[in-house]
C-alpha positions in Angstrom: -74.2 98.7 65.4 -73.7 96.8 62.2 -76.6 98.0 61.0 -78.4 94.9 60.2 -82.3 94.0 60.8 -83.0 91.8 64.1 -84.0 88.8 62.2 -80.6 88.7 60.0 -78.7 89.4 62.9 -80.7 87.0 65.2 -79.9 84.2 62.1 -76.4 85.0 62.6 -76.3 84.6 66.3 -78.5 81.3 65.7 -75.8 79.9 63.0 -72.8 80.6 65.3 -74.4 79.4 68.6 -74.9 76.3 66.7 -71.5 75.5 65.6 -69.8 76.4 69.1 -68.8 79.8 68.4 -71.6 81.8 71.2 -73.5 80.4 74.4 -77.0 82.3 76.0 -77.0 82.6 79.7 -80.3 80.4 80.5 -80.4 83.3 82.9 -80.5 86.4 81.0 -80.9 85.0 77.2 -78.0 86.8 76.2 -74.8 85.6 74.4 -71.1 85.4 74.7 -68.8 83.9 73.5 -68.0 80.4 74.2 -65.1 78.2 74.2 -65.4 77.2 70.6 -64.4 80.7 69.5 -61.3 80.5 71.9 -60.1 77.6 69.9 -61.0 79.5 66.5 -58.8 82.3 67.5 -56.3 79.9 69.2 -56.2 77.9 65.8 -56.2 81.0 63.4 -52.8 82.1 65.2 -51.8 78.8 65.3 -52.0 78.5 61.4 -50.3 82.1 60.6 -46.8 80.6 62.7 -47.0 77.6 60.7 -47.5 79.8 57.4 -44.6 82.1 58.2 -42.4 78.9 58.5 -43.8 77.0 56.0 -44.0 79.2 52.8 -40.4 78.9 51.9 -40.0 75.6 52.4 -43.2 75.1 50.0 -42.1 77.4 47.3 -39.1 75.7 47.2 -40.8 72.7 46.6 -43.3 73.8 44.5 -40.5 75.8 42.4 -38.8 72.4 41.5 -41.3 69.8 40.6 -44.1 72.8 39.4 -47.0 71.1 41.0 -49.8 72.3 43.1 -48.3 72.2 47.1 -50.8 72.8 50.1 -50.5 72.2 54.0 -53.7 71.7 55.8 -54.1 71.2 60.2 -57.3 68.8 61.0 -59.5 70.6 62.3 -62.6 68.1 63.6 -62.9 65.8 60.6 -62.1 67.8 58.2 -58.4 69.5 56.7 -58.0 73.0 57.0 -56.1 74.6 54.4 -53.7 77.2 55.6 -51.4 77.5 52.5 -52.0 76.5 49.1 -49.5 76.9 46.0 -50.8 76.3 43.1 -49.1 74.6 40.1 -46.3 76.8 38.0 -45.9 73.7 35.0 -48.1 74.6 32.2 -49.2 70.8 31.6 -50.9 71.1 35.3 -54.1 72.5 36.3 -55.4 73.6 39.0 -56.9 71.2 41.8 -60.6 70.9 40.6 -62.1 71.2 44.4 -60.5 74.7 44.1 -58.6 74.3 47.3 -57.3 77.7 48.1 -56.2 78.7 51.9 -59.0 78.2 54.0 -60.9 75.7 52.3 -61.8 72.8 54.5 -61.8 69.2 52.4 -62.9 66.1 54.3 -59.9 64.3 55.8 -60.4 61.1 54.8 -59.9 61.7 50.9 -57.3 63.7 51.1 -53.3 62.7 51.3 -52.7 65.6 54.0 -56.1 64.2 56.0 -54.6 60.9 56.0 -51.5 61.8 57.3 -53.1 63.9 60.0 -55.9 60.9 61.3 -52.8 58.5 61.2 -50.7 60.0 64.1 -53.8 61.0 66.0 -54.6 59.0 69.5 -56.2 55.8 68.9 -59.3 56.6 70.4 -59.5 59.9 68.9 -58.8 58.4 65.5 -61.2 55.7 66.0 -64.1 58.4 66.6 -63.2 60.3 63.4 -63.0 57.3 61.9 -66.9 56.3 62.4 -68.3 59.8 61.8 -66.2 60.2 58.2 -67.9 57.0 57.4 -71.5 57.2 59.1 -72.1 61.2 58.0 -70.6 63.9 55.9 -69.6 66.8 57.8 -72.0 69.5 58.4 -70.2 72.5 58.8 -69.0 74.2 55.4 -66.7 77.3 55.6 -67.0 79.2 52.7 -65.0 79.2 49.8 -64.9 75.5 49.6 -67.9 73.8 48.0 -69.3 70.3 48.3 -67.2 67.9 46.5 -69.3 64.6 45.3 -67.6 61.8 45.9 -65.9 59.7 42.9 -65.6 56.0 42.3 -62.3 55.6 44.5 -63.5 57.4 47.7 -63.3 55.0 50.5 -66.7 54.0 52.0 -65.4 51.6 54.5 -64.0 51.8 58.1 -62.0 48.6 57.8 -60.2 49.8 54.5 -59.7 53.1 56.0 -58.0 52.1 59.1 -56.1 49.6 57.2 -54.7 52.3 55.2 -53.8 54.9 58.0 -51.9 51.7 59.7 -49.9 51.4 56.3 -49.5 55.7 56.9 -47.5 55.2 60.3 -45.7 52.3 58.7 -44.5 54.4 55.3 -44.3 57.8 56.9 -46.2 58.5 53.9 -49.7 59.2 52.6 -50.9 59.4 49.3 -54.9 59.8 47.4 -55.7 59.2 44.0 -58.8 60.4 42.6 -60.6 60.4 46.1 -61.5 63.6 46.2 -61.7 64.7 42.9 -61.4 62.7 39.7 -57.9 63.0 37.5 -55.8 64.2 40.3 -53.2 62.4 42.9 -51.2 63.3 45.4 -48.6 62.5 48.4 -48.5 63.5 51.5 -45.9 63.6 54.5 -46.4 64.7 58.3 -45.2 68.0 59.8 -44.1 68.0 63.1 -44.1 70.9 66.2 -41.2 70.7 68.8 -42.9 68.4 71.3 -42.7 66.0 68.4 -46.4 65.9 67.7 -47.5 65.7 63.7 -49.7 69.0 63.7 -49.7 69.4 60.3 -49.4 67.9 56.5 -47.8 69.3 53.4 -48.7 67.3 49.7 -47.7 67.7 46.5 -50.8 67.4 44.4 -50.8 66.7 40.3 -52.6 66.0 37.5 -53.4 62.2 35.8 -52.2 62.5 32.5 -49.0 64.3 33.0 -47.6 61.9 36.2 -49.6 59.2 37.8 -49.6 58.3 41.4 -46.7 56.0 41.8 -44.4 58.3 39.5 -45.0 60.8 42.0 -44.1 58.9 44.2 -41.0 57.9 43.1 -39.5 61.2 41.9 -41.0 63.4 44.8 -41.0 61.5 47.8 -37.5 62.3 49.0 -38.5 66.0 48.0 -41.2 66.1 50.3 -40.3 64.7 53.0 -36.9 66.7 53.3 -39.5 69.8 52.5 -41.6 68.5 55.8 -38.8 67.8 58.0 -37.2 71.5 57.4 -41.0 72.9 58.4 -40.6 70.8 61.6 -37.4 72.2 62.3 -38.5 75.8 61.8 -41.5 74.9 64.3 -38.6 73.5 66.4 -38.5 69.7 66.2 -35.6 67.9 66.8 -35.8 64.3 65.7 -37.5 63.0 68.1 -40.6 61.6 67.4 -44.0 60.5 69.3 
């Protein structure tokens, strides 16, 4: 039906059976589809509700300090980009991973990653933990390519857990030049109406123009007010857990 030759489409099958997406009956040898690609679509509708509320809230943001603003969900241990703004001040370029919507950046050197390992369960946050240190993630959704690491990406499960702890305590995250050299950013939680953090928004920017704890101090209080409205529109109500 699409046309393809039976090797491409059996590589196909054999790429998505791999990553979760299709099962074969032992039985019959055929596939279906398997749980993995319930949570795709699951996720996928997920992300458009949080896009619809977010976007106005990020503009706004984005409109009033001209930096680069993204939210990204954690999806296994990497951050899934579901909106991405990019920067409107003509001394800022664009984020050199070139993080768009759908890009997938591994959490750990990331501000909105941070954010979303620190209010994960313990144990959950503990097994992300060991595999972003033990083993780079395998999957890679196109369009995001392989960032190297840099001198400042965290190598060490002590450090990183140290810094997640200081996350809960600060309500805040923040990277600089983890995932790519010359830029920094800040990062606060997003929250659905349970309460739970299911999401991150950032404000990311350019060395040169602002350094990391400039950001901080000027945008903070803009981004978390720009993270609590989100929450509201997804139906929080102050209470956190």
């Amino acid at each position: 039906m699409l046309e393809m030759s039976p090797a491409t489409t059996h590589r196909y099958v054999s790429a998505l059976a791999t990553q979760g997406y299709l099962e074969q009956d032992p039985a019959s040898s055929k596939y279906r589809l398997s749980l993995g690609a319930i949570d795709l679509g699951m996720a996928a509708l997920s992300a458009t509700g949080l896009c619809m509320h977010a976007l106005p809230e990020i503009e706004e943001l984005a409109r009033r300090g001209g930096f680069a603003v993204q939210v990204g969900v954690l999806d296994g241990s990497e951050v899934m980009l579901v909106a991405a703004l990019r920067p409107t001040r003509r001394d800022q370029r664009d984020p050199g991973c070139d993080a768009r919507a759908g890009s997938r950046l591994p959490a750990h050197r990331t501000s909105l990653g941070k954010v979303l390992l620190a209010y994960l369960p313990a144990d959950r946050r503990r097994t992300l933990i060991s595999e972003l240190m033990q083993t780079p993630p395998t999957r890679q959704t196109p369009p995001t390519p392989r960032t190297p690491p840099t001198p400042r990406t965290m190598t060490s499960e002590a450090v990183l857990r140290a810094t997640l702890a200081r996350v809960l305590e600060d309500g805040l995250a923040s990277s600089n030049e983890e995932l790519v050299a010359g830029a920094c950013a800040i990062a606060a939680p997003v929250r659905d109406e349970s309460g739970d953090v299911v999401a991150a928004v950032n404000l990311l920017a350019q060395h040169g123009t602002v350094e990391l704890d400039e950001l901080v101090r000027w945008f903070e209080g803009q981004l978390l007010t720009t993270a609590k409205r989100i929450s509201v529109r997804l139906g929080w109500r102050g209470e956190e857990r």
